[in-house]
C-alpha positions in Angstrom: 0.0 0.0 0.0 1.5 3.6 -0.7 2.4 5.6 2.0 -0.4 8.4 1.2 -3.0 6.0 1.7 -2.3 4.7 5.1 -1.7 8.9 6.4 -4.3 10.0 8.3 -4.0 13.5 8.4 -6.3 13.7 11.9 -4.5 10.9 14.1 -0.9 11.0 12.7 -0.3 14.6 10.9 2.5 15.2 8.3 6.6 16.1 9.8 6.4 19.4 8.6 3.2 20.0 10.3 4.1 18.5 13.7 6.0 21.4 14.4 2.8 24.0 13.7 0.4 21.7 16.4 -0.3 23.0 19.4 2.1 22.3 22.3 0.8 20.8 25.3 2.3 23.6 27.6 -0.2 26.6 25.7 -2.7 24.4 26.5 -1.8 24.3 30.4 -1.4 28.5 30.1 -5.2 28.8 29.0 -6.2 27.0 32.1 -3.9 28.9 34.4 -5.4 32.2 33.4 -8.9 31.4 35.7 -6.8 30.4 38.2 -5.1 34.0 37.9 -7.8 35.8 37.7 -9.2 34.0 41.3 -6.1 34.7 43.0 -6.5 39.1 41.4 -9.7 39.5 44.2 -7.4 37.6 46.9 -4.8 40.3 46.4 -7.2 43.0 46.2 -9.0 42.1 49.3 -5.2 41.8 51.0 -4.1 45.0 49.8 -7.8 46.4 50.7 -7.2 44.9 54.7 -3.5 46.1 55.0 -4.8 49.6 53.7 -7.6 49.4 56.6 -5.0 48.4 59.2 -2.9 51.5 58.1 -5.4 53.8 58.2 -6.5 52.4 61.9 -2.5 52.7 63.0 -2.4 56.5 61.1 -5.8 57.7 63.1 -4.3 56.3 66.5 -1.2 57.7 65.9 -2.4 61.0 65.2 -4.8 60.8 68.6 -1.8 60.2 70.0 0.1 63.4 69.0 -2.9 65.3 69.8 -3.6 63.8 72.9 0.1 64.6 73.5 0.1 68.4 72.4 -2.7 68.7 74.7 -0.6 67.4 77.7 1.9 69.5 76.9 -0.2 72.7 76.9 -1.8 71.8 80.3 1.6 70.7 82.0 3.1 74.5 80.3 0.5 76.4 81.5 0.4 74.2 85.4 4.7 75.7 85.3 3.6 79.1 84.2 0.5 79.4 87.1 2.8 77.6 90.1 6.5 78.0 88.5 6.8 81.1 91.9 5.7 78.4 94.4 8.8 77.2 95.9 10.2 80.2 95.9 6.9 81.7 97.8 7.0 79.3 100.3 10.4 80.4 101.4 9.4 83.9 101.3 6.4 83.1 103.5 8.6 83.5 106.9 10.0 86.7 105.8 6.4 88.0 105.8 5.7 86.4 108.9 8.5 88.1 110.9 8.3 91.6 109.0 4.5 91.5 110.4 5.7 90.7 113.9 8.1 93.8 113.3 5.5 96.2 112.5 2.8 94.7 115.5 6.2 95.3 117.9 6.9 99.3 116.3 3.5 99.8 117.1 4.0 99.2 120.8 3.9 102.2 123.2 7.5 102.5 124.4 9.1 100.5 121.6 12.6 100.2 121.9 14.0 101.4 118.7 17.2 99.5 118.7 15.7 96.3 119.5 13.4 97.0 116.3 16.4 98.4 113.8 18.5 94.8 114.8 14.8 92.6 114.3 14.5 94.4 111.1 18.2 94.0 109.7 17.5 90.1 110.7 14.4 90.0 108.6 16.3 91.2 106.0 19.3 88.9 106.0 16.7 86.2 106.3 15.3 87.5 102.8 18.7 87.9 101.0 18.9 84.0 102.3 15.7 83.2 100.8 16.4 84.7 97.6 20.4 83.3 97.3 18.7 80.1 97.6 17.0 80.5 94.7 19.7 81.8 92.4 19.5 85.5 93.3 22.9 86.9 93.7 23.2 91.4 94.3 25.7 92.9 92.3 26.9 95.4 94.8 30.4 96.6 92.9 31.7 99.3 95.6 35.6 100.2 94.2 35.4 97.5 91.5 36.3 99.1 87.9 32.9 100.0 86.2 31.8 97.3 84.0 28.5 98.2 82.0 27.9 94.9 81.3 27.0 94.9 85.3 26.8 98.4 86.4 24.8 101.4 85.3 26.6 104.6 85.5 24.0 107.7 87.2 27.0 110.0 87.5 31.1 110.8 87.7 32.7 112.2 90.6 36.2 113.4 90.9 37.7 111.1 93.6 41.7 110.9 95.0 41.3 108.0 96.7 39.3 106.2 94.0 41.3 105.6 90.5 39.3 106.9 87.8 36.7 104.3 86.1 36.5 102.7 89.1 33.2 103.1 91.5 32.7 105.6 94.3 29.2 105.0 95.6 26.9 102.5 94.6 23.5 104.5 94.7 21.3 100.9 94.0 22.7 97.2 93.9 21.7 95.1 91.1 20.7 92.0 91.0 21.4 88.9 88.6 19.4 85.1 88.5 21.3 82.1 87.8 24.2 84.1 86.0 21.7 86.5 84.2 21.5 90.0 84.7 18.0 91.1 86.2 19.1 94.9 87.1 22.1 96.7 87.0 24.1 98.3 89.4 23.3 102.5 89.7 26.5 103.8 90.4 28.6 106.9 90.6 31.8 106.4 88.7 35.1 108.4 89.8 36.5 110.5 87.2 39.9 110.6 89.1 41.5 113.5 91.3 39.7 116.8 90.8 41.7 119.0 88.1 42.9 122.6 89.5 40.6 125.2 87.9 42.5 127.7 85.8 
């Protein structure tokens, strides 16, 4: 029997068109796409919950920060109302005994020396009060003027005083923890008086 007669184009195609038939593997590739398209909602609903989940962590962490600014405000202005407390407190005494000082003055036949030494204590017991705090007076008496410290109210010719130096401090100042609160009025010596011609 020839060879054409026996080919059945259906069951056992020609060589040459072996190569054109479909391969097994594009077969496989058309019923892999459903699968692909089942797993496309999967993703979107896992993208969907791990935007939700952000968004939750996004609100609580800006609570949070406003919860916190809040705190903040309220714990700034509690400093700013009782920042003066401590310091009040130690002032307190000081009140206490410059009110016993005036109810003793007021006494017929107060002795006034008893009351000028009460009233000096009452006021190293405030200078105490306030060093403890930071307070330190600025009282430069024959230091060389410094107006960085001092403020200079007037000059005075002086021979015992070298000139720029201070004759007479008219008002102490006062600095806080290294920071100047007042200055120092003081009268500055211009050096020994010049003979008039």
């Amino acid at each position: 029997m020839p060879e054409s007669e026996t080919h059945d184009p259906l069951t056992n195609p020609p060589a040459d068109n072996r190569a054109a038939a479909p391969e097994p593997a594009a077969a496989a590739d058309v019923t892999e796409a459903p699968a692909s398209a089942k797993a496309a909602p999967d993703a979107l609903a896992t993208a969907k919950a791990e935007a939700a989940a952000n968004y939750d962590k996004f609100m609580r962490a800006a609570a949070d920060l406003e919860n916190f600014r809040r705190r903040v405000v309220r714990e700034k202005e509690e400093l700013r109302l009782f920042a003066a407390s401590r310091v009040l407190e130690d002032l307190l005494p000081v009140l206490d005994n410059l009110a016993l000082a005036l109810a003793a003055a007021k006494q017929p036949g107060a002795d006034v020396k008893a009351l000028t030494g009460g009233v000096d204590m009452v006021l190293a017991q405030l200078k105490a009060a306030l060093t403890s705090h930071g307070l330190k007076e600025i009282n430069p008496a024959g230091a060389t003027f410094d107006a960085n410290l001092h403020e200079s109210i007037a000059a005075q010719p002086s021979a015992d005083v070298p000139e720029g130096s201070v004759v007479n401090v008219v008002r102490p100042g006062f600095s806080l923890n290294g920071r100047l609160l007042r200055p120092a009025a003081v009268v500055v010596s211009s050096g020994p008086s010049k003979p008039v011609q």
